[in-house]
N, C-alpha and C positions, 0 to 999 in steps of 0.2 A: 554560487551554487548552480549547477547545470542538473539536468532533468529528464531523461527522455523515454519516454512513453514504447511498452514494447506491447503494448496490446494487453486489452480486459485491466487487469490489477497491477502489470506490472511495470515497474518503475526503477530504473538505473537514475540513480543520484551520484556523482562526480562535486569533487570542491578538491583541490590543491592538486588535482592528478589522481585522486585517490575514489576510487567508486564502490559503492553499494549497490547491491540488487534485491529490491523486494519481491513478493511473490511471485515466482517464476512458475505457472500452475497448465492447466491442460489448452487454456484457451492462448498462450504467450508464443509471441511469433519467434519462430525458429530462431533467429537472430541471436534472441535472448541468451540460449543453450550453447552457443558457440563467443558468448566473451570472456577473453582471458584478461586478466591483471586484478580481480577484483579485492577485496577487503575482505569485504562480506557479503553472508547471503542473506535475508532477515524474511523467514515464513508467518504472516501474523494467526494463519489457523489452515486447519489438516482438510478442508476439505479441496477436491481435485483440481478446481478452478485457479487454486492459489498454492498447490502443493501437489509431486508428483516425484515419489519417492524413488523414482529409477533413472526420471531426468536429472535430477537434482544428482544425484552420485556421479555423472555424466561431467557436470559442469562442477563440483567439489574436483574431480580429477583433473579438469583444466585448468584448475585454480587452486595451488596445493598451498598457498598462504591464507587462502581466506576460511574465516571463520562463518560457521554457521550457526546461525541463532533463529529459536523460535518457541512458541508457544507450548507448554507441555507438554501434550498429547505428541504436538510434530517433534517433539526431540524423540521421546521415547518411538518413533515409528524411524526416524532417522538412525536412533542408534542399534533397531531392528539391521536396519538394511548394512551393520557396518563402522558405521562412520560415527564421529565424535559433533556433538554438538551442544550447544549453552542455552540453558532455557530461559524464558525473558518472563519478567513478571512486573508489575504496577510496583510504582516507588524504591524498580530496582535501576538505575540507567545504565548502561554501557557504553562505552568509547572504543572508536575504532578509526585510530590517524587523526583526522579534524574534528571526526561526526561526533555529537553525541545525541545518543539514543536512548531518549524515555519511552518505556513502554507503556501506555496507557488502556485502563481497561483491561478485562479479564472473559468477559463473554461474548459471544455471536448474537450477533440479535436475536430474537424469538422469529421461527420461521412458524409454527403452529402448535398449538399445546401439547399437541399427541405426538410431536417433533423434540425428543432430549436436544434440549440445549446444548453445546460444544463452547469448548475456550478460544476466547478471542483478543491477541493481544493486539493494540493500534499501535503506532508510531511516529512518534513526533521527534524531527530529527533538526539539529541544527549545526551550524560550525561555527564556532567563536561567538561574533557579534552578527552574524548574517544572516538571511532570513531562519525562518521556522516555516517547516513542511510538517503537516500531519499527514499518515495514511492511517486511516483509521480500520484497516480492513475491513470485514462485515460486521460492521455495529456503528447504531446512530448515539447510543448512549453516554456515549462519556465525551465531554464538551472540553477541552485543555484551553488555558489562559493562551495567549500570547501568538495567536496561529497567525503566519504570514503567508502561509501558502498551503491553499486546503485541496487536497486531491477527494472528489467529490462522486462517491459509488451513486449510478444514476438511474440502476435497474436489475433486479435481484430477488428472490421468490419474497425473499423475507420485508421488501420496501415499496412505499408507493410515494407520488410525488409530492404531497402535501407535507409528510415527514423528510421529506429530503430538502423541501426549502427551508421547515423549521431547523433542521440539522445545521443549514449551512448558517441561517441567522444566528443561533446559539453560539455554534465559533465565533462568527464573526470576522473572518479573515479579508485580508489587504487584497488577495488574490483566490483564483479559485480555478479547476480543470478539470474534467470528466473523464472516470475511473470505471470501473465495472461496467463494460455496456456489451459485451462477447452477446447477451441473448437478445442484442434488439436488433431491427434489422435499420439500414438507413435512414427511409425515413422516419419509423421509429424515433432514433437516435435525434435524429435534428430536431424532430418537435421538442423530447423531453427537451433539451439543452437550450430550447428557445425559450421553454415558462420556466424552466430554474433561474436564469438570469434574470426574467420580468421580474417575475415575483418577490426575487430575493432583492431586486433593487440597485439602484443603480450608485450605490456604496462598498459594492464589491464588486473591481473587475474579472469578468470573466472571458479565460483564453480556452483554445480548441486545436488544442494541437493534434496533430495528425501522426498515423505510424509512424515510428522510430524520429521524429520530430523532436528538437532540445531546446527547452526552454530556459532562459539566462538568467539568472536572477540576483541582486546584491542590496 
């Protein structure tokens, strides 16, 4: 399984030739918006960070094989704009070439009480016998068995860093690498990413890969 980070949330996953792209949203570097061959596109929730219904048509038209999948609210604004798309729900998985894709989770975390909640689905994705990748989009709540490789949101109105080391301990994953960081600025980012690895311990390795950077993994 290969990996490669295109900025903030999102993540091209590749295994036999074949690629997926998860949230392609407002903060994702141009890069993202120009690959063709893909599978699929997998939006885990509708807000702009992780969703961008006019780029997204953009890159559907450069890729007229791949399927788009996402959370309910993002279908139904997707099939707004046009296009067809398959909604993902908990305890339903889909398959796409190698992948298969459990959606985990149903809501966004809680950003503030006066703040309606929004649906949120994660994704835990694997090929055959080979590792397991969670993206859990925005929510620490749902913990999936068997995680081998946790993409790990590390700054976000809705999280603070005490719940983000508890987050990564509950998975428990082989591996780990930081997700959502579009609002922090450098230094920022290198503190958070120095105490989530303290803390969480040195039973999970943790990598840092860099834009457009691919991570190998079997």
């Amino acid at each position: 399984m290969k990996i490669t980070r295109y900025g903030h949330a999102t993540l091209l996953v590749e295994e036999a030739g074949m690629g997926i792209l998860i949230d392609p949203g407002s903060f994702t570097l141009a890069e993202a918006f120009e690959l063709t061959g893909l599978a699929a596109v997998f939006t885990t929730h509708e807000h702009p960070d992780h969703f961008q219904p006019e780029r997204l048509a953009g890159l559907a038209a450069a890729n007229p094989s791949a399927t788009l999948y996402g959370a309910p609210p993002v279908v139904d604004a997707i099939t707004a704009a046009g296009l067809e798309a398959v909604e993902l729900h908990e305890g339903t998985p889909v398959t796409v070439g190698p992948f298969t894709v459990q959606p985990v989770g149903a809501m966004h975390q809680e950003v503030h009480p006066r703040m309606p909640r929004i649906e949120n689905v994660g994704l835990l994705i694997s090929a055959g016998a080979g590792p397991r990748l969670f993206h859990p989009g925005d929510s620490y709540e749902s913990v999936p068995e068997g995680v081998d490789i946790l993409a790990v949101p590390i700054s976000s109105p809705w999280g603070r860093l005490g719940e983000t080391v508890d987050f990564v301990t509950a998975v428990a994953p082989g591996t780990m690498f930081p997700i959502h960081d579009a609002l922090l600025s450098p230094a920022g980012r290198g503190l958070f990413w120095s105490w989530v690895p303290m803390l969480v311990g040195d039973g999970v390795a943790a990598l840092d890969p860099g834009p457009l950077e691919t991570l190998e993994f079997s």
